[in-house]
C-alpha positions in Angstrom: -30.3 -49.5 -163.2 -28.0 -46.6 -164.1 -24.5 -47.4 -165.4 -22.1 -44.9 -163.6 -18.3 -43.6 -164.3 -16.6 -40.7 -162.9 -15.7 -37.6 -164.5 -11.9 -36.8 -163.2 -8.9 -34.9 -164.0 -5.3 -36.1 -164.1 -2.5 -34.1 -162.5 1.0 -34.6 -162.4 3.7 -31.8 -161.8 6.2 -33.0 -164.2 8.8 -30.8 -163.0 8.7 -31.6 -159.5 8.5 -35.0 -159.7 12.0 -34.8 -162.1 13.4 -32.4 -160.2 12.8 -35.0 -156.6 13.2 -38.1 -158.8 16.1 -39.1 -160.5 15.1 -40.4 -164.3 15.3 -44.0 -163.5 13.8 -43.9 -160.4 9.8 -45.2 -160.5 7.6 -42.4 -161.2 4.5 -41.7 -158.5 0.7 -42.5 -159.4 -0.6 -39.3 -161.0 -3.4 -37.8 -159.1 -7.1 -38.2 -159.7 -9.4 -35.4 -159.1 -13.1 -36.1 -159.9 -15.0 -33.3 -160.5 -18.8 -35.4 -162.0 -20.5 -38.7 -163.0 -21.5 -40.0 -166.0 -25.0 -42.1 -165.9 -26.9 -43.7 -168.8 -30.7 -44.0 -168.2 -32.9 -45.8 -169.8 -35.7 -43.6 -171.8 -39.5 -45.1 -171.8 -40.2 -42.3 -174.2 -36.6 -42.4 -176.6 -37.3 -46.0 -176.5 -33.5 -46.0 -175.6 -30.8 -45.3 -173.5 -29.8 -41.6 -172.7 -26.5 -40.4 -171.2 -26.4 -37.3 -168.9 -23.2 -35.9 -166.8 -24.0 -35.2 -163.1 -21.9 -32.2 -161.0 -22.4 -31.8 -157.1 -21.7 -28.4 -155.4 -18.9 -28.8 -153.2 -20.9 -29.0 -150.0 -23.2 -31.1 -151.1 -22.5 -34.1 -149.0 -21.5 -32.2 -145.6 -25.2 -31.0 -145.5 -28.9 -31.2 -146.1 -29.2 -27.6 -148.2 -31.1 -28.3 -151.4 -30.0 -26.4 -154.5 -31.7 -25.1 -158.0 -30.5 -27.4 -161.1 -29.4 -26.3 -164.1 -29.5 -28.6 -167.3 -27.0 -27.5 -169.8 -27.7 -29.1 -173.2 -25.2 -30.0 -175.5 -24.0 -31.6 -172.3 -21.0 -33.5 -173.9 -19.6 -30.9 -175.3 -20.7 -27.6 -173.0 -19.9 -29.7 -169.3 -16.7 -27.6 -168.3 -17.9 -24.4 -169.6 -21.1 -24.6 -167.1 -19.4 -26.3 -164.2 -16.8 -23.4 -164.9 -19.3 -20.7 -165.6 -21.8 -21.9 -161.9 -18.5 -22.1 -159.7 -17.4 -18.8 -160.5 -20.6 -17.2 -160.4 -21.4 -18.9 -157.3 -18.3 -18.8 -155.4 -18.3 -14.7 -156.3 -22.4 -15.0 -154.4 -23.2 -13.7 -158.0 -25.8 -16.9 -158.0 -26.4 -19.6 -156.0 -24.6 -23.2 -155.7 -26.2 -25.3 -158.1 -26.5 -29.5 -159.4 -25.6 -29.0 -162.9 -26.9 -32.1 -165.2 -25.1 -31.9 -169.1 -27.3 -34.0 -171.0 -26.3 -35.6 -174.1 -27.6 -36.3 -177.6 -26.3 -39.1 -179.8 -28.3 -36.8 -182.5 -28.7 -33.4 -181.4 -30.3 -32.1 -184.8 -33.5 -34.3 -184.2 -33.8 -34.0 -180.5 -33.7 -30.5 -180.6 -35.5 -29.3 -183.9 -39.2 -28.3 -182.6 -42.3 -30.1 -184.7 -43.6 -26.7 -186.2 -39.6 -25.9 -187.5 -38.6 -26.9 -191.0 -35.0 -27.5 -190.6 -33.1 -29.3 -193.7 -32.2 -32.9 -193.4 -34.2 -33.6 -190.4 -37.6 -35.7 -191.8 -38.6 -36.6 -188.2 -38.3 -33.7 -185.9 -37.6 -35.0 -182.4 -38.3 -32.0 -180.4 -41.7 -33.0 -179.1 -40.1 -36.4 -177.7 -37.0 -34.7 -176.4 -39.2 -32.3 -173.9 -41.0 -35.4 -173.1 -37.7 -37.5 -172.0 -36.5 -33.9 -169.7 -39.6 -32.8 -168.2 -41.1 -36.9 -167.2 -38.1 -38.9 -167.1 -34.8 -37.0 -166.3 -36.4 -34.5 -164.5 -38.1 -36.3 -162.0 -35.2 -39.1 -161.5 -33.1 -36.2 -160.6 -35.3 -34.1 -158.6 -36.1 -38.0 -156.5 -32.4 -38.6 -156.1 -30.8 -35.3 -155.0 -32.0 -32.4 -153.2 -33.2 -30.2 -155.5 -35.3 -26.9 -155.4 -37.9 -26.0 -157.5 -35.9 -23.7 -159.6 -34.8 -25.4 -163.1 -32.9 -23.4 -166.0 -32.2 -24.8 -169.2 -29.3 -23.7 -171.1 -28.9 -24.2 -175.0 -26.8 -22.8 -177.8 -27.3 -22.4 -181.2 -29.9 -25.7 -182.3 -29.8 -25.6 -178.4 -31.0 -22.5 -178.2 -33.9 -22.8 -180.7 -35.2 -26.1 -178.8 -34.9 -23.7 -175.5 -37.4 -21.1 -177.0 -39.6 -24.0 -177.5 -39.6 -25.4 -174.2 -40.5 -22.4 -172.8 -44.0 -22.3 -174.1 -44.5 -26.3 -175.4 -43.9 -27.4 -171.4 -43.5 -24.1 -169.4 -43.5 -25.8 -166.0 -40.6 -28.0 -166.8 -37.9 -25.1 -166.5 -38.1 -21.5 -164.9 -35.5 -20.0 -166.2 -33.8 -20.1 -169.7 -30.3 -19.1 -171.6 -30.7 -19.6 -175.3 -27.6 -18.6 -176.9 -27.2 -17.7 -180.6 -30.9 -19.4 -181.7 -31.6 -19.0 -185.1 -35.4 -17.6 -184.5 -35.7 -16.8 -188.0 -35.8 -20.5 -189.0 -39.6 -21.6 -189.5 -40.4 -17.3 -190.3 -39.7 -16.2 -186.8 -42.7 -19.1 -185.7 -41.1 -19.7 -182.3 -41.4 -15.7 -181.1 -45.0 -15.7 -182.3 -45.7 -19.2 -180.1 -44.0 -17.4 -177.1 -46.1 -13.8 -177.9 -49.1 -16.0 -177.9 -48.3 -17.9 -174.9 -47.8 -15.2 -172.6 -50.7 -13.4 -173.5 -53.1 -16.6 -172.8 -51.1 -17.1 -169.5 -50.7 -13.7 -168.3 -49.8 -15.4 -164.5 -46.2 -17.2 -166.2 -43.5 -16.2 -164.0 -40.1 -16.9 -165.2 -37.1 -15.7 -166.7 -35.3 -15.7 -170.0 -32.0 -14.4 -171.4 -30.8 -14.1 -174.9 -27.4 -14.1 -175.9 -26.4 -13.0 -179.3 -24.2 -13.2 -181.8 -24.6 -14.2 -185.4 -28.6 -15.1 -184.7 -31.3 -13.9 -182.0 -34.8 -12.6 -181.6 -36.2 -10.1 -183.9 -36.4 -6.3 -182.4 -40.2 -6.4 -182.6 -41.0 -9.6 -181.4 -38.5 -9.2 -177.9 -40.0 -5.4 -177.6 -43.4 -7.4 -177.1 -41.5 -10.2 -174.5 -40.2 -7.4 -172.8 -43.6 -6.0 -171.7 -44.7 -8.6 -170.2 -42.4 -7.9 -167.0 -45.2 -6.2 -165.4 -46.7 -9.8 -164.7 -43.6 -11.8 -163.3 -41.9 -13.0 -166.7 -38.6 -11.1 -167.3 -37.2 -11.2 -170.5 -33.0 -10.3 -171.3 -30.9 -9.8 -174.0 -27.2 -9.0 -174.7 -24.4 -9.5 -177.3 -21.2 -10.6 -178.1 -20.5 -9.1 -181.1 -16.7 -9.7 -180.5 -17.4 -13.5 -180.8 -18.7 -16.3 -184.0 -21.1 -18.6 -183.6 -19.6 -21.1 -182.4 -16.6 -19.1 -179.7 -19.3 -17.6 -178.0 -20.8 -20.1 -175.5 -18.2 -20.1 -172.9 -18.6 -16.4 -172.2 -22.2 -16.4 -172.8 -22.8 -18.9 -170.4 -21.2 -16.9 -167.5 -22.8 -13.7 -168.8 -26.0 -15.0 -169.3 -26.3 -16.7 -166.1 -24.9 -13.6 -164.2 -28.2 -11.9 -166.1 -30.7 -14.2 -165.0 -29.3 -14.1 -161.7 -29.0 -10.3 -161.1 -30.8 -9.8 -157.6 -29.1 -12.6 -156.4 -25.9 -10.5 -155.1 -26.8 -8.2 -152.1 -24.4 -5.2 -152.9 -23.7 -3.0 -149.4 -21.2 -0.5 -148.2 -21.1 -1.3 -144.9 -21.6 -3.7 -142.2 -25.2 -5.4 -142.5 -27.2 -6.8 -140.2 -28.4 -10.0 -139.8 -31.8 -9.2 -140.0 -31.2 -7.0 -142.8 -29.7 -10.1 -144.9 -33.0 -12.6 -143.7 -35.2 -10.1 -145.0 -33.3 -9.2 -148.1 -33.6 -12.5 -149.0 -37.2 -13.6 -148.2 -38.3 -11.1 -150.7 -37.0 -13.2 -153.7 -39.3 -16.3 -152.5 -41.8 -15.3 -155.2 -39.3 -14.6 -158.0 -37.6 -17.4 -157.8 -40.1 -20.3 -156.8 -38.4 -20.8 -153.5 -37.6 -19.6 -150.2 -34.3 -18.3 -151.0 -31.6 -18.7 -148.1 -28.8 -16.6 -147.0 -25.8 -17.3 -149.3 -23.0 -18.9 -148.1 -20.7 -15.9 -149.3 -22.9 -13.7 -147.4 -22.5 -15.5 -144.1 -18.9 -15.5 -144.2 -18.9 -11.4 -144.9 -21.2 -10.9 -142.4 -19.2 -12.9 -139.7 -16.0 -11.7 -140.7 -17.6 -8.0 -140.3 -18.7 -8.2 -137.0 -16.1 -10.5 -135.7 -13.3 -7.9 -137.0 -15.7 -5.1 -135.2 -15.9 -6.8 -132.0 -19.6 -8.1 -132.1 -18.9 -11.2 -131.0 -22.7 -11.8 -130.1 -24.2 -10.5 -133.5 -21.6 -12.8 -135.1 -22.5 -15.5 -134.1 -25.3 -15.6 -135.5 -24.1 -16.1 -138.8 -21.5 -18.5 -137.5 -24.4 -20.5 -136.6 -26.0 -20.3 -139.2 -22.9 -21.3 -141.5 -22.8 -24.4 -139.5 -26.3 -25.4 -139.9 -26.9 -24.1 -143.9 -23.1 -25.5 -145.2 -22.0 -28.0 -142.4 -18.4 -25.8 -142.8 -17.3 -22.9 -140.4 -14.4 -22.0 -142.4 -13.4 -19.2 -143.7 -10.2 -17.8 -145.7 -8.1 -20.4 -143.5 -9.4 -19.3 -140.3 -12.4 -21.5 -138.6 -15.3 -18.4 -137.7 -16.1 -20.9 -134.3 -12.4 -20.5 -133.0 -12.4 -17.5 -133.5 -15.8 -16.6 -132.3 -15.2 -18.8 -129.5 -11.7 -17.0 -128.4 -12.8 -13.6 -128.7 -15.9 -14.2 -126.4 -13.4 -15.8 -123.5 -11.3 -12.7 -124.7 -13.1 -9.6 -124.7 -11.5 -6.8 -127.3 -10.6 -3.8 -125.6 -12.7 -1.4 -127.8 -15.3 -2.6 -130.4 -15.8 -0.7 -133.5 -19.0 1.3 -131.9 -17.0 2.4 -129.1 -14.5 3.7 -131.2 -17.1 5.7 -133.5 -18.4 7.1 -130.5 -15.6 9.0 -128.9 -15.9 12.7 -128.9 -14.7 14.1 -132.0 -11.7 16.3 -131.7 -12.3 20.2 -131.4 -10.9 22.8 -134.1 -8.8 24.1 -131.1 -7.3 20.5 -130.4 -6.0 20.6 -134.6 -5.6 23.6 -135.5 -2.0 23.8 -135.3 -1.8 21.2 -137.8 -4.0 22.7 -140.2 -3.2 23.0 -143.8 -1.7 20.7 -146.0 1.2 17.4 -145.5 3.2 15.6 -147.7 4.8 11.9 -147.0 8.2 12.1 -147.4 8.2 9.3 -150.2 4.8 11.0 -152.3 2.6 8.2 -151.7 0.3 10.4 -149.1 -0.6 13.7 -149.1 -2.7 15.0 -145.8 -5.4 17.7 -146.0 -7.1 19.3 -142.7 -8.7 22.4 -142.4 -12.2 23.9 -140.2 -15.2 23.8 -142.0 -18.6 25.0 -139.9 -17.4 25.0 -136.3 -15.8 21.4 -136.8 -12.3 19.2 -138.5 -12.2 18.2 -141.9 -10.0 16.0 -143.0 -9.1 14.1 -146.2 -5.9 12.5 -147.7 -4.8 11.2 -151.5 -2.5 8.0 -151.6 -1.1 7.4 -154.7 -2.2 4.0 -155.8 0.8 1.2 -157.5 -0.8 2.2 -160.7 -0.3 6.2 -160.3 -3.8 7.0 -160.1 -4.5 9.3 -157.3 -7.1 8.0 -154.8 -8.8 10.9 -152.2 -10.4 9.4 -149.0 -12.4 11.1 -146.9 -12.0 11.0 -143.4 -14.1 10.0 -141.2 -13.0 10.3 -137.3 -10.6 12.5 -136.2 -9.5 12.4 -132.2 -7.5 13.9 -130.4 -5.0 12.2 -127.8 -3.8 14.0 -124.2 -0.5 13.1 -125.0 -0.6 16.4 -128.4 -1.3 13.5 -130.9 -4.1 12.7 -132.6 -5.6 10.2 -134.9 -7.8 10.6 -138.1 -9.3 7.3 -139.6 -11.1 6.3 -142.6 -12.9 2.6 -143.7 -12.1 1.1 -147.2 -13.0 -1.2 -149.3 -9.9 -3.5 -149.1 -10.3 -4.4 -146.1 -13.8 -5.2 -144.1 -16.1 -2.2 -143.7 -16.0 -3.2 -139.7 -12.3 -2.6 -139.7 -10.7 1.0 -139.1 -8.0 2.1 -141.3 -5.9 4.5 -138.6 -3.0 7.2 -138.7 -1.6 8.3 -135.7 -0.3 11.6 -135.9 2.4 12.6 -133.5 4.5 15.5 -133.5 8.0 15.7 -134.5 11.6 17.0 -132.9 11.9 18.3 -136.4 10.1 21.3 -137.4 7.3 21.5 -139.8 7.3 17.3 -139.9 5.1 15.1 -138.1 5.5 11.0 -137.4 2.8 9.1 -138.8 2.3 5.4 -137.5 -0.3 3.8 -140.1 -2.2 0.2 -138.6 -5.3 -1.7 -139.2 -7.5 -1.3 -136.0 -9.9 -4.7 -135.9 -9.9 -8.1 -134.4 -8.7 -9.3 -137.6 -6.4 -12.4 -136.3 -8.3 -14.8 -134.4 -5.5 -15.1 -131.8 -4.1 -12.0 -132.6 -3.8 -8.2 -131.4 -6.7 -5.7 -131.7 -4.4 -3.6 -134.2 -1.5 -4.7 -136.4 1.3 -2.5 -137.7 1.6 -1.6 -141.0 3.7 1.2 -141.4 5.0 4.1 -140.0 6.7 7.6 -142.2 7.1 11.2 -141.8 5.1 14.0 -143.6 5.9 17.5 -143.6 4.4 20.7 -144.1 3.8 21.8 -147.9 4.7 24.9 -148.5 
C-alpha cells in the first residue's frame, strides 16, 4: 500500500489577528490549505521504495473530465514551479487543466544518466532502470487511479533534461510531449541527438512534441536543423532561450515558457463573438495532434456564455452553460452563476439583443451633417471625428488612455434618433465583444457644444438593466 501525507500551506495574517487580539489573548489555529499528496510506492524494478508528489486540478472531484498528466522530474525540488507554471497557463486557456506528478530521486545523478552517457562519478548508470520504474510502474498506477488522458509530457532540467532526450527515443510511447531544459547534449559527443536523428528516421509515423529551453547548454545547430524537419510527419520540435538566466535560475521561467510552446494551438484567439459550433469544431481538429479528443476548454465556455448572454442570446447561451455544467460540474463565473442568469433573462426578455441593434438603419449624411467635423471633450480625454465619405457617415474618436498614449477607435454604428440626437458606437476589447460601447450625442443650449452620455449597452448584470451609466461630458467644436 501507498503511504500518503498532504502537501499544505500555512497562513496566518499576523497583523489582523494583533490588531483583533489583544497580546495575551489566545491566538487562533493558523489555517491549512493543501494544495498535493505525497505517496511512496513501492518499485519491483528499483527494488525499493520511490516517492512521487500528486496535484489535482481544482475541479477534479466535482466531475468526471479526464485530464493529460504531466510528470515534472526533479519533483522535490521543481513541485511549485510546475503546479505554478500549469495553473497559470491553464487558468489563462493557454493549456489545458492537468494531474501534475513531481517525482523524486534519492539519487538523481544515477537515475537520470542514460547507459550510452559517460558522466564522471556515476559507475552504474541508472537511466535504463529509471524509464523502466515511469513507463511500467508509476505510469500505469497513475493512469489506473485517476482519470487520465493519453497525453503524457515529461519535464526535466539540466541532468533532467539530458534523461528527457533519452526517453524520447529509449521508450517513445511512455510520454508525448517533452520540456528538456538546459541538457548538456554535448556530454557522450552529442550521442543523444544522433539516437533521436536515428530514431525518427526509422519511425517516420512518431508523432509528438518537444521543446528546448536554453541557457548555458542545449542541442547543437545542426543536429536540431535535422529534428526540425521532421514536422512534416507529426513530430514538432521547439527551441528558445533565456539568455538573461544561469543554469540553475532558469527553470521557473522555462517551465511556463516551455509549456506555453508545446501548447501553442491550445488557445483559440478571436475578435468577436464565436459560435458554438465554431468552438466544437475548432477543437476536434487537434484529436490527432494531441492523442485525444480534445474538449472545449473551460475558459472558452465561460467567454462564450458571457458573450451571448451580454448580447441577448439567451438560447445560443445556453448551450455553453450546459455544457459547463456537464464538462466542470461548476456554472460559475466571475461571481455570477451563468444558470441564474441564463435562467432570469429567459423569464425576462431584453428589450433589444445585440443583432437587433446592428441591424437598425444606419443614419443618413443628411441626419449628421450638421455635426460634421471635428469635437473635443471638455477635459481632453476624447476627441470626436465625423465626416461623409462615399454617400455614407464616418465616424472615429481618440481617447487618451491613463498612460497618455492616444488610442483611435473606429466607429462602427452610427444612428440617428427623432428626437435631433444620435448615437455612434464602437466594441472593445475591455469589455465582451457582444457588448456595445455607446455615446449618445445630444445637442446643446450652448453653441458649438454638444452633451455626450457615454454607457455600456449589454445584459451585463444578471438582475440588472440592459445599459448602465458610465459617464456623461460635454465636447465642443474645434476650431
Amino acid at each position: 500500500m501507498n503511504s500518503r501525507l498532504l502537501i499544505s500551506l500555512t497562513i496566518l495574517a499576523v497583523s489582523s489577528v494583533l490588531t483583533l487580539c489583544g497580546q495575551n489573548e489566545k491566538m487562533p489555529k493558523p489555517e491549512e490549505i493543501t494544495i498535493g499528496q505525497i505517496f511512496q510506492m513501492p518499485s519491483k524494478i528499483l527494488k525499493e521504495k520511490r516517492e512521487y508528489r500528486l496535484f489535482l486540478p481544482p475541479y477534479y472531484e466535482s466531475s468526471d473530465t479526464r485530464y493529460p498528466v504531466v510528470y515534472v522530474l526533479d519533483g522535490d525540488s521543481y513541485f511549485l514551479s510546475a503546479k505554478s507554471a500549469v495553473d497559470a497557463l491553464s487558468g489563462l486557456g493557454l493549456m489545458p487543466e492537468a494531474i501534475i506528478v513531481a517525482v523524486t530521486s534519492p539519487d538523481r545523478r544515477i537515475d537520470m544518466t542514460p547507459p550510452n552517457v559517460p558522466i564522471r562519478g556515476v559507475s552504474d548508470p541508472g537511466g535504463e532502470r529509471f524509464l523502466s520504474y515511469l513507463a511500467d510502474e508509476l505510469i500505469p498506477k497513475i493512469n489506473q487511479e485517476y482519470r487520465t488522458l493519453p497525453l503524457r509530457i515529461l519535464i526535466g532540467h539540466s541532468h533532467g533534461g539530458l534523461f528527457n532526450a533519452y526517453a524520447l527515443y529509449a521508450r517513445p510511447n511512455a510520454f508525448q510531449w517533452h520540456l528538456a531544459i538546459d541538457a548538456p547534449m554535448h556530454l557522450g559527443d552529442w550521442v543523444l541527438e544522433s539516437e533521436i536523428e536515428a530514431f525518427l528516421k526509422k519511425h517516420p509515423d512518431h508523432k509528438g512534441r518537444i521543446s528546448a529551453v536554453s541557457s548555458s547548454y542545449g542541442w547543437s545547430a545542426d543536429s536540431w536543423q535535422k529534428m526540425t524537419a521532421f514536422v512534416d510527419q507529426g513530430f514538432r520540435a521547439m527551441t528558445f532561450e533565456l539568455p538573461g538566466e544561469s543554469h540553475s535560475s532558469m527553470y521557473h521561467m522555462a517551465m511556463y515558457k516551455g509549456l506555453k510552446q508545446l501548447f501553442y494551438d491550445y488557445y483559440y484567439k478571436h475578435s468577436g463573438i464565436v459560435s458554438f459550433e465554431e468552438l466544437e469544431n475548432r477543437y476536434q481538429t487537434m484529436t490527432e495532434e494531441y492523442g485525444y479528443e480534445v474538449k472545449i476548454p473551460i475558459w472558452a465556455l465561460r467567454y462564450g456564455a458571457i458573450e451571448h448572454l451580454v448580447s441577448g442570446e439567451t438560447k445560443k447561451g445556453r448551450q455553453f452553460v450546459e455544457l459547463l455544467a456537464q464538462e466542470y460540474g461548476s456554472t460559475k463565473i466571475f461571481g455570477n452563476d451563468a444558470l441564474d442568469w441564463l435562467e432570469y433573462q429567459e423569464k425576462n426578455p431584453p428589450e433589444e439583443t445585440r443583432a437587433e441593434y446592428l441591424a437598425k438603419e444606419d443614419a443618413s449624411v443628411q441626419d449628421i451633417s450638421p455635426f460634421f467635423g471635428s469635437w473635443k471633450s471638455t477635459d481632453g480625454q476624447y476627441t470626436f471625428f465625423l465626416k461623409e465619405e462615399n454617400g455614407r457617415v464616418v465616424a472615429s474618436f481618440e481617447q487618451i488612455m491613463p498612460d497618455g498614449r492616444p488610442d483611435l477607435t473606429e466607429i462602427k454604428k452610427v444612428i440617428a434618433k427623432e428626437d435631433g440626437s444620435f448615437e455612434i458606437s464602437y466594441f472593445n476589447r475591455r469589455t465582451p465583444y457582444s457588448g456595445i460601447i455607446v455615446y449618445h450625442i445630444m445637442p446643446s443650449k450652448e453653441k458649438g457644444k454638444l452633451h455626450v452620455e457615454n454607457y455600456f449597452k449589454g445584459n451585463w448584470d444578471p438582475n440588472g438593466p440592459n445599459a448602465s451609466m458610465r459617464e456623461q461630458f460635454i465636447i465642443e467644436r474645434m476650431k
